[in-house]
C-alpha positions in Angstrom: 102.4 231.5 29.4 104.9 229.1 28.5 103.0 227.2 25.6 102.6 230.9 24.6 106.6 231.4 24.7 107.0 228.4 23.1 104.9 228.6 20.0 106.1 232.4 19.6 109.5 230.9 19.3 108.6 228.0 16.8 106.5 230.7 14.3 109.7 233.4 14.7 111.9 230.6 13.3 109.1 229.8 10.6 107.1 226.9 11.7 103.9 227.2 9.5 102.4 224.6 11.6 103.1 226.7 14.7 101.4 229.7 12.8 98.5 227.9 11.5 97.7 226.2 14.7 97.7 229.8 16.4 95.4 231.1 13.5 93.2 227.8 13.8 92.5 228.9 17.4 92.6 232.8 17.6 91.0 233.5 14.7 87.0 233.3 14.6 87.1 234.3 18.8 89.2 237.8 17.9 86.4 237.7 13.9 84.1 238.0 17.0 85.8 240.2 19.5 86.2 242.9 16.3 82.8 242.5 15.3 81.7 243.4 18.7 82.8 246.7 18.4 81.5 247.3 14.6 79.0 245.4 13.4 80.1 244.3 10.4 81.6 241.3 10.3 83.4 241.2 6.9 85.2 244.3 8.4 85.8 242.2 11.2 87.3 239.3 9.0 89.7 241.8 7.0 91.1 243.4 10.3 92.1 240.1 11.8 93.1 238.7 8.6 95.4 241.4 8.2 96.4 241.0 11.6 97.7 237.2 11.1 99.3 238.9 7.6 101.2 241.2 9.5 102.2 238.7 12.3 103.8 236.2 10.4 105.2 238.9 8.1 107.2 240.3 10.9 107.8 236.7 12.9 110.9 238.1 13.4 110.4 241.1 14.8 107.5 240.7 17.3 108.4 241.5 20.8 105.8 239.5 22.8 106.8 239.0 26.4 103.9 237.3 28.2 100.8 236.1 26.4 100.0 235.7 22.8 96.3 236.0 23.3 96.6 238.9 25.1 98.8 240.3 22.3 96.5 239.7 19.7 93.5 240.5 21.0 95.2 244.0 22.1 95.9 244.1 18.4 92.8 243.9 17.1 91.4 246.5 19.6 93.8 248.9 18.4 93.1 248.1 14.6 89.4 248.3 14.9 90.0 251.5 16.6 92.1 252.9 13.7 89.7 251.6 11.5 86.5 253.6 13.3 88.7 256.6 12.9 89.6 256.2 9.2 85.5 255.7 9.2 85.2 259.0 10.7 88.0 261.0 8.4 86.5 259.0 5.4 82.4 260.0 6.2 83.6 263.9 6.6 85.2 263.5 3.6 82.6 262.4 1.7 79.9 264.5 3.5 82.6 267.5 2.4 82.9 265.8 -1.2 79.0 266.5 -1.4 78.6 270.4 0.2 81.2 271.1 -2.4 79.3 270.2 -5.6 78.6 273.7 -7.3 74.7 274.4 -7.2 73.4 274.5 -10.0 72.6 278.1 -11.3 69.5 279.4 -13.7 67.8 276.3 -13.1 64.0 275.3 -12.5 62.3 274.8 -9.2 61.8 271.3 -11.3 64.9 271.1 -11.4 66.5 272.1 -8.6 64.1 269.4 -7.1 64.8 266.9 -9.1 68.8 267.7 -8.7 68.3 267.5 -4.8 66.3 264.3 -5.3 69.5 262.8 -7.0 71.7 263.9 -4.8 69.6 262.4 -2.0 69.5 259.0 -3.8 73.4 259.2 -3.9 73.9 259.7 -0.4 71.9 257.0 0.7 73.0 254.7 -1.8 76.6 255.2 -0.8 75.8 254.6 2.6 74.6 251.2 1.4 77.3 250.4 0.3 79.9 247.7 2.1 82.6 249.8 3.8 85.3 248.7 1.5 83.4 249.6 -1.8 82.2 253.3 -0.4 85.9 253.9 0.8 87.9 253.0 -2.4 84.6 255.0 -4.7 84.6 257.6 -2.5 88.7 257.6 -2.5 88.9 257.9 -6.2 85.8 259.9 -7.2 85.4 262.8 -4.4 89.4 262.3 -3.7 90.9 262.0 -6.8 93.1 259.5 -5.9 94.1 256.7 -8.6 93.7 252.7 -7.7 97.5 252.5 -7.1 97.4 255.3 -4.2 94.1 253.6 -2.9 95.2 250.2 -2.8 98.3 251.0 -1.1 96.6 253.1 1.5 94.1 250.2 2.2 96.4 247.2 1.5 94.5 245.7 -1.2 95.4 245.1 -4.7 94.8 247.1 -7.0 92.5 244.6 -9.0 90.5 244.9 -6.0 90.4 248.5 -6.0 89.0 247.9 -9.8 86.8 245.7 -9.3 84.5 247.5 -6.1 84.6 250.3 -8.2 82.8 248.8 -11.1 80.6 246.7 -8.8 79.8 250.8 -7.6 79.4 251.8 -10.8 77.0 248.9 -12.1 74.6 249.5 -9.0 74.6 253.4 -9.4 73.8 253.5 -13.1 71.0 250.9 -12.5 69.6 252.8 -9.4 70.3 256.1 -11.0 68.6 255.3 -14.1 65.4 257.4 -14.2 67.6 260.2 -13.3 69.4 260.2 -17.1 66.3 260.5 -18.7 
């Protein structure tokens, strides 16, 4: 408890060496304690990176009275629990995004099969998808929301927000292919 004091009080008054020596040994046992809950481990990565982010952001700030560890690790709970729920709001979203397309009208059993078919193939391909790329496509093409609003809402940069979107793109037009014909 009092190394934990300690080091708290070096990193508040900017040691980087404090702050690295806490992220050297916190952070591939909370990478695992995250990942334990979702199953994804580049999720996991990006929570607890964020998590360090935000620590040494707000050094200053951080009232921590008894144990680091225990502070981070109830950190990461909360995050990864805030992140299942964003999961949640984001799938009904998208599963919303999809029963709103307008059926088709006048159109062939052929078709309408063949539209279904698509639609099926775009669903599961989504779902394929890493987390981060289905959020931000599914952000800006069933939300409507530009890569500024989505990177601030997901604390990337926007060139990030570019990027999984064309990496989308690429994968659907190559999958989707036959469908175009």
């Amino acid at each position: 408890m009092l190394n934990d004091l300690l080091l708290l009080t070096r990193i508040k008054n900017g040691d980087v060496q404090a702050f690295e020596n806490l992220f050297r040994t916190y952070y591939k046992p909370l990478c695992y304690y995250a990942d334990s809950f979702l199953n994804d481990m580049d999720s996991a990565e990006e929570i607890v990176q964020n998590l360090f982010y935000l620590f040494w952001k707000e050094k200053a700030e951080l009232q921590i009275r008894l144990s680091v560890k225990s502070y981070l690790y109830k950190s990461v709970q909360n995050k990864v629990f805030n992140y299942l729920k964003h999961l949640q709001v984001m799938e009904s979203y998208c599963e919303k995004a999809f029963q709103d397309i307008p059926e088709v009208r006048n159109e062939s059993p052929e078709e309408h099969l063949e539209y279904k078919e698509l639609e099926s193939k775009l669903a599961s391909l989504l779902q394929q998808l890493p987390e981060r790329q289905r959020k931000i496509f599914c952000m800006n093409r069933f939300g409507g929301k530009k890569y500024s609003e989505i990177a601030t809402e997901l604390s990337v940069s926007v060139k990030t927000v570019e990027a999984d979107i064309s990496k989308v793109l690429v994968l659907l037009r190559k999958e989707l292919k036959h469908f175009n014909q």
